[in-house]
N, C-alpha and C positions, 0 to 999 in steps of 0.2 A: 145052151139053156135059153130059155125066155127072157127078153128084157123087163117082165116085169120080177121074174126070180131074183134079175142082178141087183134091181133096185132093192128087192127084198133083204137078200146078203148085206148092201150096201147100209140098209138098217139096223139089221144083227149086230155090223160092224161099230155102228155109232154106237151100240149100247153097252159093246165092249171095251170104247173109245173112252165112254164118260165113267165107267167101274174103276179105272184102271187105277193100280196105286201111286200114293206120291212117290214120282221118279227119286228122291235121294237117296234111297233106298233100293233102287232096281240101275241094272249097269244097261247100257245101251254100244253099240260098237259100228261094227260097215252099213257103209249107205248104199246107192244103185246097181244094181249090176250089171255087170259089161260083157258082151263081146263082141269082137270082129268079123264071126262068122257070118255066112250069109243069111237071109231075113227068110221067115219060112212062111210063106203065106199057104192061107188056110182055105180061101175061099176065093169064089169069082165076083166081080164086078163089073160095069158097064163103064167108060171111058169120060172122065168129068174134065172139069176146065180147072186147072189149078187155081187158087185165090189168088187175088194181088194186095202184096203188103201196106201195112198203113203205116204212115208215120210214126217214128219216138220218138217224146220228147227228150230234151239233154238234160245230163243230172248237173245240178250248180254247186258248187265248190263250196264247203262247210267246212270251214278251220276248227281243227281241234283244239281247246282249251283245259285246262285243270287247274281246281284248286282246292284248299278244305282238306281237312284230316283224310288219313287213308294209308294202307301200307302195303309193305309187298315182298313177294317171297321171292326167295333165289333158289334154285335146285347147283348140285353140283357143277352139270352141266353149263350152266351161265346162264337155265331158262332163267325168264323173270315174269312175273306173274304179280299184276298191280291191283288194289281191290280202293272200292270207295273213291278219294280223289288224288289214291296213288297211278299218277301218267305214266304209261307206257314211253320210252324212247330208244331202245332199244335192249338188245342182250347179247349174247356169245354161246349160244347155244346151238349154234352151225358153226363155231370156230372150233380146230382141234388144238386144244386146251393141254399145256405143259404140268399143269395140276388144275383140282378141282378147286372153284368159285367157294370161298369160306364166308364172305361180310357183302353187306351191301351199306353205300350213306346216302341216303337223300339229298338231295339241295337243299336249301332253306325253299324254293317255290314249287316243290315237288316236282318238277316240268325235267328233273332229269340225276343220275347218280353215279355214282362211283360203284365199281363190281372189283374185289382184289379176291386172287386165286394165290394157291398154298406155296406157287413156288415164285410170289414176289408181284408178278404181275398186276396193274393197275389198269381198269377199261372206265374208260368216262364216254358217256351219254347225256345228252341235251345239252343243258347250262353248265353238266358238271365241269370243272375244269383237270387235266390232267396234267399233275403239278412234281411228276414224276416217280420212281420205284426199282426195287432190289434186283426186278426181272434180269436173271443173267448173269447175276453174281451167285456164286458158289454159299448158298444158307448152311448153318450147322443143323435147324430145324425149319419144318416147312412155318409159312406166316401163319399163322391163329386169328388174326382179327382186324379191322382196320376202325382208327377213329378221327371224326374232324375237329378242327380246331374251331372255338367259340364263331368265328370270323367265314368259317367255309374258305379260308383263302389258305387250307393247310390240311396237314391230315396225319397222324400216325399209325405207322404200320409196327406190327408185335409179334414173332416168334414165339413157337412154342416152349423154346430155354430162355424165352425175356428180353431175347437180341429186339432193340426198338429204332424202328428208322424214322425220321422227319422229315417232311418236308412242304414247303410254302411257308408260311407263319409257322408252324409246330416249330416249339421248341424241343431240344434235348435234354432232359431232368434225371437220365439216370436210367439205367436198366439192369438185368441181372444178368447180363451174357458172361462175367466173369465169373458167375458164382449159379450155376442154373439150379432151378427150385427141384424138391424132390419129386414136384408132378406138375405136368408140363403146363403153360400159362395157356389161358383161353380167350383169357379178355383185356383190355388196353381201354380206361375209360376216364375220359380228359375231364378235371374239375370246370366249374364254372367259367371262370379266367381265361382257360387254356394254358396258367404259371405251371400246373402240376396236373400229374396222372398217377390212377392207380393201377395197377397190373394184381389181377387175380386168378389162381392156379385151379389148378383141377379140383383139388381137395378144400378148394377154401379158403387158400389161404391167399393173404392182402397183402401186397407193398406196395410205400406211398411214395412217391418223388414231388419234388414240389411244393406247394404249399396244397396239396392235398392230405387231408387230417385222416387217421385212422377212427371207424366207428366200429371195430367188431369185425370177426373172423371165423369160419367153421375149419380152421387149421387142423384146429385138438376134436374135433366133433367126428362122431360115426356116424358115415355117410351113406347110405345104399344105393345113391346112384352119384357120378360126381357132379360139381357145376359147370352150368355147360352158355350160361350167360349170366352180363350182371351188366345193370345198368345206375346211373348216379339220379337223383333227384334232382328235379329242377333246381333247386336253392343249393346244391353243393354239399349240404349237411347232413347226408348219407346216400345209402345204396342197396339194391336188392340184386340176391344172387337167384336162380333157379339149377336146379339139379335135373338130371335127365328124367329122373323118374315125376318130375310135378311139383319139389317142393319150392317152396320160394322162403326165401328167409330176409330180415329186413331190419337193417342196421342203421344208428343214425334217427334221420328225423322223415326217415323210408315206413309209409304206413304198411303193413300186412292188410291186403285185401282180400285175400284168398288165393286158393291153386286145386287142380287135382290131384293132389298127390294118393287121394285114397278114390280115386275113382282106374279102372283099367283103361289104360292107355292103347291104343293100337300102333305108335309109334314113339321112342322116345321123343321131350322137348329136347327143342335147340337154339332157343333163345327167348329172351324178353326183353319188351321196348317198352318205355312210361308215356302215360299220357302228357300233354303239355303241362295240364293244372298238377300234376303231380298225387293227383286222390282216383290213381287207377293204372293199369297196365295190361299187356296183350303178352300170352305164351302163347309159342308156337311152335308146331311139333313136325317132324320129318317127312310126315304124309301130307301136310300144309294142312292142318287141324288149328285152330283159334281159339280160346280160351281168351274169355275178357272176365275183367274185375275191378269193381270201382266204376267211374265214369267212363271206362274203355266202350266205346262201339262194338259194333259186329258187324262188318261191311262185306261178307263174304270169306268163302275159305275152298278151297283146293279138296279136301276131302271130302266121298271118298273116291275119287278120280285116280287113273291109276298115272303115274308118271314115271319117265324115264331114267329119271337118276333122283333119287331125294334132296327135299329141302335141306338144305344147309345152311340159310340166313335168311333172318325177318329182321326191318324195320319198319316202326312206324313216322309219317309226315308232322310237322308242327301246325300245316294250315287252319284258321280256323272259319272257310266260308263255307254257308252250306252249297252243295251243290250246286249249277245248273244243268239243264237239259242236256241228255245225253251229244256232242258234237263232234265225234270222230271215233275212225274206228282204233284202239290197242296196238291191230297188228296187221298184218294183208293174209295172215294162215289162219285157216279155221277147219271144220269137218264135216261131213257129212252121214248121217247115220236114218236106218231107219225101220222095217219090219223083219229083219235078221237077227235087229243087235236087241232085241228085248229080254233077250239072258246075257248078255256080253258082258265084257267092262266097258266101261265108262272111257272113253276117248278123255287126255288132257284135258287141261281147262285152255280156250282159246279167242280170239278174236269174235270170232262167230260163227254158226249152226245153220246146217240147212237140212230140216227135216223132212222125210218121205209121210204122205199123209196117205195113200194108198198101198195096198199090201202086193204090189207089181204089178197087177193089172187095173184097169178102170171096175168101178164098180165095188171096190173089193176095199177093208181097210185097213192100215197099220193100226192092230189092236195099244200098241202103248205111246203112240202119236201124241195126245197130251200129255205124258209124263215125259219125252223126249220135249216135246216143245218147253215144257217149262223150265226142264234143266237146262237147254240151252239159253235161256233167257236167265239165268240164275250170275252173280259175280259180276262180271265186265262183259259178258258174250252179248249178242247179235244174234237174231233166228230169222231166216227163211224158209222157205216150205218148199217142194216138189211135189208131184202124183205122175204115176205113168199112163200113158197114152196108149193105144191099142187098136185094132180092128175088132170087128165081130171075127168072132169064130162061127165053124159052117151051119151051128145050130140055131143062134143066134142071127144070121145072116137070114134065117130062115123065116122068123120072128118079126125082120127089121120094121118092113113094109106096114106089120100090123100096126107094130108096136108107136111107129112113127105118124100113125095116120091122121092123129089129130092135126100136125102139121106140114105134110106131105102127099102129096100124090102117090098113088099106088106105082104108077111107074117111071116117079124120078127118085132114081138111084140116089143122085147126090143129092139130093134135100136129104134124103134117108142117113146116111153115110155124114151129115153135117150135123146133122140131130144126134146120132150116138154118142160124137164129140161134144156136145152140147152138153147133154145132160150126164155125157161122164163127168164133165168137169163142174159141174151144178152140184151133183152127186158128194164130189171131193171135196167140195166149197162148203155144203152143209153138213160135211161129217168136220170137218175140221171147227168150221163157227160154235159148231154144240162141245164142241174140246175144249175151247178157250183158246183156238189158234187163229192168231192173225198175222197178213204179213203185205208189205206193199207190193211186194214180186213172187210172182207163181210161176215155178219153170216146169215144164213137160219135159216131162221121161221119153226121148225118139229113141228105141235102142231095137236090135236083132233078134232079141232073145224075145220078145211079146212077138204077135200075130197079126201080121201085116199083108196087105192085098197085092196082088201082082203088079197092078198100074199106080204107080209113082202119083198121078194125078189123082186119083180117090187118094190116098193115105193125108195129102195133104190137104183137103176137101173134111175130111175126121180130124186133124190137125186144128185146122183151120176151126170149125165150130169150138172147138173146146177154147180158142183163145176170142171168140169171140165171145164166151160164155164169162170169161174170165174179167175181160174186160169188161162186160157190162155190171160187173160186181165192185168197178171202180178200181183194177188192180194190174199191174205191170205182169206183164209175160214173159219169158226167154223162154229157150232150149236149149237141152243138154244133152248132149249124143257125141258122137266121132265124126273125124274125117273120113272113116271109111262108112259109118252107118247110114249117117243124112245121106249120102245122095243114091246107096243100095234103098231106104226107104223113102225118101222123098224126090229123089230123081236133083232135077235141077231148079229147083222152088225156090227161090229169091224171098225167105219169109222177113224177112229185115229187120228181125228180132236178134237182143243181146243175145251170146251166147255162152253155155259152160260146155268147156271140151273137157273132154275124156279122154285119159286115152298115154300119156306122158309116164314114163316111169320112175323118175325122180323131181327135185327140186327144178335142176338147171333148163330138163326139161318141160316143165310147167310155165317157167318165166319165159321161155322161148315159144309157146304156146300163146301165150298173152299176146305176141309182137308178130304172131304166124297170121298167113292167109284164111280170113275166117272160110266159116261154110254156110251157108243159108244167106248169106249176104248183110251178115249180124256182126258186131264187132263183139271179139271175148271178152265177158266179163267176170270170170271164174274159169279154175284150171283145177282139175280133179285130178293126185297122183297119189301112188301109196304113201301112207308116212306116219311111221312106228308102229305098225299091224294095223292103222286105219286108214279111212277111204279120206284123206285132206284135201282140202284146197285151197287156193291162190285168189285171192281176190288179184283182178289184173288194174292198170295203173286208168284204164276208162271209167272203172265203175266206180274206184276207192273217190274219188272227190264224190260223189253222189250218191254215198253208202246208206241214204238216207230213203233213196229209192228202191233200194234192193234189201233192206233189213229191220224186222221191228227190233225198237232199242228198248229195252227197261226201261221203269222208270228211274230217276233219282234219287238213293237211297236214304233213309232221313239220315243226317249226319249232323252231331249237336257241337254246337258254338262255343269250345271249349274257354277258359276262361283264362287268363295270360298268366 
C-alpha cells in the first residue's frame, strides 16, 4: 500500500488508541513475537553503507530506599508483592517449598520481613533477623500463623491445635497443645508487653495467656463463614477478628469501622492488619483485593490480576513518612505484553512492564496500548515501551521514492530506506504521546517474522533512521531480537545499542543471557523467557543500576502521616 495509506491506518489507530477503556477492567497477556526462522524478504534494494553507532551514555547507580506506611501480600508460593512504602527484599517463590507460606511480619523500617510456611519453616529478608524455627521437627498440625515480640528481637510461631513455639525475646505463656480446641487456631497475637498473647480459633473463640485480658468471643455465635484473622489494637485494650466472608467484629476498645460483608466477594478474606492510630484497618482477600476503613490508605492491590497460587497473608507497615521519589526497582522480573493480550489475563503484578505501541508492524497500532500502559504503571510496576520495525513491502517499495521526495532524491535508495525508518518511528512516537504513554527508552522490534530486504546493509539504513528519529525526541533506544535473527537481518552492524535478547527458555537461562556474548555490539539489558503462560523478563545486572534510564516510574502515591 501507499505510504500515505500507512500513515492514514497509523491515524485510525491513534483514535482507537485514545477510546480505549480503563485497562482495570480489560486483561492484557504476551508481548513480541518470535521466531528463528529465516527472514523473508519481500523486495529489492540497491546496496547502502551500513550506519556507524553513536555513543551511550552509562546509567548511574540509584540506591533504593523505603519508608512510610505500606503493606504487602504473600501468596502461598512465597511470592511477595509490596504496595505503597512496603520494600521489596526478597521471596521464596522460586524455592520448592515443604508447605505453603501462611504469615508475613515486617520489620519495624519496612526495608525487610519474616515469611513462615505451614510446616515450621522461617525465611528472613533484609534487616529481618532469623532467630530460628520448628522446620524439621515432626508438627502434630501444620503452623497457622506467626507473631513478633514488642521488641522485633523475637517472634512466635502457632499451630493449628495451639502448639506455640518462642523464640528470641518471645516468651512462653501457655498453649493449648495438651488440650487442642474444637476448631483449629488461626491466629497467635502478642499483647502490648509481649508478657502475654492471645490465640483465637476458627470459630471465635479466645484464650489468653499472659497478662492478656479477655474482651469478648464469637465461641457461642453463628458464624457463616469462620475467622480467618484477628489483630489487637494498638493500646492492648481489645481486638478485631474478620471472618472469611467480610465480617469484622470488635471487641474491647476495637472501633467497628466497617467491612464488606454484604457486598459479593470474588475471593474469600484472609486477613486484617490495623492502622498505626488504631481508628482504621485493611482486609484483604485471596485474589490480593484491599478493602480500607477508617484512616486505612489505599496504596494499590493485586486484583484483578491473575496469580499463581493465592494470597495467603497481608500485613500492613508502621512507617509514617510520606513517600519519596520513586528510587529503585522491587524486583529484576517483569513482563512484557502487547497487541495480542488485549483479551488476555492480565500477567502478575511485577517489577516492571514493557509495552508494545504498534500492532507488529510500523505504521500500524496496539489498539489498547494506553490502557496496557497505564496498568502497567498502576501498584509498584515500571513501564517501557517497544514498536516494531520493518521494511516496505513490494507495494510500498513501490510508493517509497514518491512518497519520500520531499526529503530525498528520486534515486537515493538509502535516503528513501532511512526516511521510512523515520517516520515509522515518528508515527509510533505520536500515537503513543496522544495515549498518555511515556518512556525514557524505546526498544525496536528486529525480528524474522516482519519483512525484511535481502542486503543486511539497507535493513540497517531503516533501522538506523527510526533510532535516529527516536533520539531526536530526546529518548534512549535498544533492540530486541535474537542471536540468531540480528545478524540473518542485520548482517554484522556494530549498532552499539543496549540490548533485549530473546530467545532463553527458562529462568537459568535468561540470567546466563544477561552474562552471554551480546549481538549488535550492545551489552544485555533485558532477557525475555517464558514464565507462567507469559512473555517475562530479566532485567540484567547493566541496566538494573540505571533503571532510571530504561523505565517511567509512577509517581509517589499520596500516603498520610499517620498519627502515633
Amino acid at each position: 500500500m501507499r505510504y500515505r495509506l500507512a500513515i492514514l491506518f497509523a491515524l485510525v489507530g491513534l483514535l482507537v488508541l485514545r477510546a480505549a477503556p480503563d485497562l482495570h477492567d480489560g486483561p492484557v497477556g504476551r508481548g513480541p513475537l518470535l521466531s528463528n526462522g529465516p527472514a523473508a524478504p519481500q523486495a529489492e534494494a540497491g546496496t547502502t553503507t551500513p550506519p556507524a553507532p553513536a555513543p551511550q551514555a552509562e546509567p548511574s547507580l540509584s540506591p533504593q530506599h523505603r519508608d512510610g506506611p505500606g503493606y504487602w501480600f504473600v501468596a502461598a508460593d512465597g511470592g511477595v508483592f509490596p504496595y505503597g512504602r512496603g520494600g521489596f527484599a526478597g521471596s521464596v517463590a522460586a524455592t520448592s517449598l515443604n508447605g505453603p507460606v501462611v504469615s508475613i511480619v515486617p520489620s519495624p523500617t519496612g526495608q525487610g520481613y519474616l515469611l513462615a510456611s505451614t510446616d515450621g519453616g522461617v525465611f528472613a529478608f533484609g534487616d529481618a533477623r532469623f532467630l530460628g524455627s520448628p522446620a524439621g521437627r515432626r508438627l502434630n498440625r501444620p503452623v497457622a500463623s506467626m507473631a513478633p515480640t514488642p521488641s522485633h528481637q523475637g517472634y512466635w510461631l502457632v499451630t493449628a491445635d495451639g502448639g506455640v513455639f518462642a523464640y528470641g525475646d518471645a516468651g512462653f505463656h501457655g498453649s493449648l497443645s495438651s488440650a487442642p480446641p474444637r476448631s483449629p487456631i488461626v491466629a497467635l497475637v502478642p499483647t502490648r508487653s509481649g508478657a502475654g498473647y492471645w490465640l483465637v480459633s476458627a470459630d471465635g473463640g479466645v484464650f489468653t495467656y499472659g497478662d492478656a485480658g479477655f474482651y469478648g468471643s464469637l465461641a457461642n455465635a453463628s458464624l457463616n463463614a469462620p475467622v480467618v484473622g484477628v489483630t489487637a489494637t494498638p493500646s492492648g485494650g481489645g481486638y478485631w477478628m474478620v471472618s472469611a466472608d467480610g465480617g469484622v467484629f470488635a471487641f474491647g476498645d476495637a472501633p467497628y469501622q466497617g467491612s464488606p460483608v454484604t457486598e459479593p466477594l470474588r475471593k474469600p478474606i484472609i486477613g486484617i492488619s490495623p492502622t498505626r492510630s488504631g481508628r482504621g484497618y485493611w482486609l484483604a482477600s485471596a485474589d490480593g483485593g484491599v478493602f480500607t476503613y477508617g484512616d486505612a490508605g489505599f496504596y494499590g492491590s493485586l486484583a484483578p490480576a491473575t496469580l499463581n497460587r493465592p494470597v495467603t497473608a497481608f500485613a500492613a507497615g508502621a512507617g509514617s513518612t510520606i513517600p519519596p521519589r520513586r528510587t529503585g526497582l522491587a524486583s529484576p522480573f517483569g513482563y512484557d505484553v502487547s497487541f495480542p493480550d488485549c483479551s488476555r489475563a492480565l500477567p502478575p503484578p511485577s517489577a516492571f512492564v514493557v509495552v508494545g505501541v504498534t500492532g507488529g508492524r510500523m505504521f500500524t497500532a496496539n489498539p489498547c496500548a494506553g490502557d496496557q500502559f497505564r496498568w502497567a504503571r498502576s501498584g509498584t510496576s515500571m513501564a517501557s515501551v517497544y514498536i516494531n520495525v520493518n521494511a516496505p513491502e513490494p507495494e510500498e517499495m513501490a510508493y517509497l521514492a514518491h512518497d519520500a521526495g520531499d526529503r530525498c532524491h528520486a534515486d537515493d535508495g538509502g535516503c528513501q530506506l532511512r526516511e521510512w525508518g523515520r517516520r515509522g518511528a515518528i508515527a509510533a512516537f505520536n500515537l503513543a504521546r496522544h495515549a498518555g504513554i511515556t518512556s525514557p527508552m524505546w526498544w525496536l522490534d528486529v525480528e524474522t517474522l516482519n519483512t525484511w530486504l535481502p542486503d543486511a546493509n539497507s535493513n540497517a539504513v531503516i533501522v538506523q533512521g527510526a533510532i535516529d528519529a527516536l533520539r531526536h525526541e530526546g529518548v534512549g533506544v535498544g533492540i530486541y531480537s535474537t542471536f540468531l535473527m540480528y545478524p540473518r537481518i542485520l548482517g554484522g552492524w556494530n549498532a552499539g545499542l543496549p540490548v533485549w535478547v530473546a530467545g532463553p527458555e527458562d529462568g537459568p537461562g535468561a540470567q546466563a543471557a544477561c552474562n552471554g556474548s551480546p549481538f549488535g555490539g550492545g551489552q544485555p539489558w533485558l532477557v525475555q523467557y517464558p514464565r507462567g503462560g507469559f512473555d517475562g523478563d530479566l532485567i540484567c545486572p547493566a541496566a538494573s543500576p540505571g533503571w532510571e534510564h530504561v523505565f517511567h516510574a509512577p509517581p509517589p502515591l499520596p500516603v498520610p502521616d499517620f498519627a502515633s
